[in-house]
C-alpha positions as CSV (number, residue, x, y, z in Angstrom):
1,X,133.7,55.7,208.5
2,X,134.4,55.4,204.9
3,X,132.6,57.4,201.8
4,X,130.6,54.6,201.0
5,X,128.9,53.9,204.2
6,X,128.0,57.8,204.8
7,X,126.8,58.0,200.8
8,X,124.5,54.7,202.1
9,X,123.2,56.1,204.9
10,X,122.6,59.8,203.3
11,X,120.5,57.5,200.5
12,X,118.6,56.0,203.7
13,X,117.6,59.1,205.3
14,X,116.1,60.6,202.0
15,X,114.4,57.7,200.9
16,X,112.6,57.7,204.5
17,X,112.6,61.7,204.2
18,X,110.5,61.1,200.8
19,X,108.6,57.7,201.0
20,X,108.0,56.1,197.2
21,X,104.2,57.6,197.9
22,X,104.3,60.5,198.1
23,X,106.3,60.8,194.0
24,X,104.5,60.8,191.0
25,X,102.6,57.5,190.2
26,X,100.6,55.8,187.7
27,X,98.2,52.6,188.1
28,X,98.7,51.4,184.6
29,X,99.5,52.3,180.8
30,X,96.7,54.9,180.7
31,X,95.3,54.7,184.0
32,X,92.7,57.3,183.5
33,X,90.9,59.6,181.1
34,X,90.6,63.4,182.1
35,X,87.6,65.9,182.3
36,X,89.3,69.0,181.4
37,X,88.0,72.6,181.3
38,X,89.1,76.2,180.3
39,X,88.8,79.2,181.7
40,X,89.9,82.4,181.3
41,X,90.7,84.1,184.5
42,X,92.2,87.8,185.5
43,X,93.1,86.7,189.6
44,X,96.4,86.3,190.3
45,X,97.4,87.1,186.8
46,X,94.9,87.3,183.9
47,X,95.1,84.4,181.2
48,X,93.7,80.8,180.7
49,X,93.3,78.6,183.2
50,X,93.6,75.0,182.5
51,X,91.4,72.7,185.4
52,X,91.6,69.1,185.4
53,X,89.7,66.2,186.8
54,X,90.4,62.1,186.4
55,X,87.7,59.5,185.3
56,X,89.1,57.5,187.4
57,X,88.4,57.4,191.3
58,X,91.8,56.8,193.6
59,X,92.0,55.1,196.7
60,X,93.2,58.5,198.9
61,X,91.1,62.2,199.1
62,X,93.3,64.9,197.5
63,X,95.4,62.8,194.8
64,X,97.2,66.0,192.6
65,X,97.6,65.7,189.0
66,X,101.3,66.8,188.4
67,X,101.3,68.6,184.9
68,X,103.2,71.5,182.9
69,X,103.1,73.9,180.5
70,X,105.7,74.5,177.1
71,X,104.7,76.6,174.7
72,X,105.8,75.8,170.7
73,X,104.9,78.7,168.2
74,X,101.0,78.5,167.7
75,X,100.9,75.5,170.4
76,X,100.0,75.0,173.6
77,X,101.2,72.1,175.6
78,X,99.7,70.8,179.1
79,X,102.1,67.5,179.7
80,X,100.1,65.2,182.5
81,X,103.0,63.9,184.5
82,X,101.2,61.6,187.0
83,X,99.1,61.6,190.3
84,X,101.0,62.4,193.8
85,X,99.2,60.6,196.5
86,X,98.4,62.7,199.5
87,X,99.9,62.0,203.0
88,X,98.3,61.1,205.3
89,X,96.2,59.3,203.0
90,X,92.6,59.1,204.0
91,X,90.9,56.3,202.1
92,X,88.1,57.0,199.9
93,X,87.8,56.5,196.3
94,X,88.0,60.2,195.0
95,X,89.2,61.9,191.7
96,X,92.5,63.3,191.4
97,X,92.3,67.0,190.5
98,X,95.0,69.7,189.1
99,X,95.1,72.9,187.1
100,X,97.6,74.9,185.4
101,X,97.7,78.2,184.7
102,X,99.1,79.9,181.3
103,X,99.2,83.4,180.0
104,X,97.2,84.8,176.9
105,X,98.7,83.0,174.0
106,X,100.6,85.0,171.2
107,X,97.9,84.0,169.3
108,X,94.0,84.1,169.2
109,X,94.1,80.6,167.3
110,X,96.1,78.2,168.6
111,X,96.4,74.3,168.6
112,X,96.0,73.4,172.5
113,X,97.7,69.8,173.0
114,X,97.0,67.5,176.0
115,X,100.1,64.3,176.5
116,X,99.9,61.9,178.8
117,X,101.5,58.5,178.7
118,X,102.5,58.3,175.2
119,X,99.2,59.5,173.9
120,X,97.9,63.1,172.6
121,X,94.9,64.7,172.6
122,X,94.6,67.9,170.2
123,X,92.4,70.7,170.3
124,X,91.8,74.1,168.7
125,X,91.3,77.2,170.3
126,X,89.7,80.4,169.4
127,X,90.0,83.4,171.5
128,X,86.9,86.0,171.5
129,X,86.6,88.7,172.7
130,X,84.0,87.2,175.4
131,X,84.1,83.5,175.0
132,X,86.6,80.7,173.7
133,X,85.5,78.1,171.4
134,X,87.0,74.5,170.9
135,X,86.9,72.6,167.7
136,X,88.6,68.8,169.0
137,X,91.0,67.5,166.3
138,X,92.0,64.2,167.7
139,X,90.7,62.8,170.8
140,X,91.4,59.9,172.9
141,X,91.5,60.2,176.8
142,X,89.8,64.0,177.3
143,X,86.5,66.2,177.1
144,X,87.1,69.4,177.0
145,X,84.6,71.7,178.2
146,X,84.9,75.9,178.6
147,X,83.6,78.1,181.2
């Protein structure tokens, strides 16, 4: 057997090993908006915790927002990557959740920045000693509350 038929069936095997589903997905430009809330949190390492929650319902329970964290000076930065659809999926129309944990900014002011599909929602942040307060900057597909 030559290289190319063992490179096509290695390519066959994963692509049944990891069915399209179950990667990152989208359902349009900007499919959804997104509830969003922070919270600082000390359990299982103290800093801000970042939950979110579609407008939109999907068609499975237990879609996953797929997000990350970069951090740029006096900016935070939660890129929204997509949904990942659940296997087995059990059909209901449900909201796709996530969160994302970062540590205590550098910073007790800081710009906190939402991207998702081309678009950016900006924020900012105030640290207290025993609240946070957010003062929305530009705002297109989020509503930020804090807990």
């Amino acid at each position: 057997m030559g290289i190319r038929p063992l490179l096509w069936i290695l390519v066959a095997a994963a692509s049944a090993a990891f069915p399209r589903s179950s990667f990152a997905q989208s359902y349009g430009e900007r499919d959804t908006g997104f509830l969003v809330t922070l919270q600082e949190v000390s359990d299982p390492e103290p800093g801000i915790l970042v939950k979110l929650v579609s407008t939109t319902g999907y068609p499975c329970e237990g879609y996953t927002i797929l997000s990350t964290v970069r951090y740029d000076e006096d900016t935070v930065t939660v890129e929204v990557h997509g949904m990942l659809q659940p296997t087995p999926c059990f059909q209901t129309d449900s909201e796709a959740t996530g969160t994302t944990l970062f540590g205590n900014p550098a910073h007790p002011r800081f710009v906190f920045r939402l991207t998702y599909r081309g678009d950016t929602d900006l924020y900012r942040i105030t640290l207290l000693k025993r609240t946070i307060t957010a003062e929305p900057i530009r705002v297109a597909f989020t509503k930020l509350t804090i807990q």
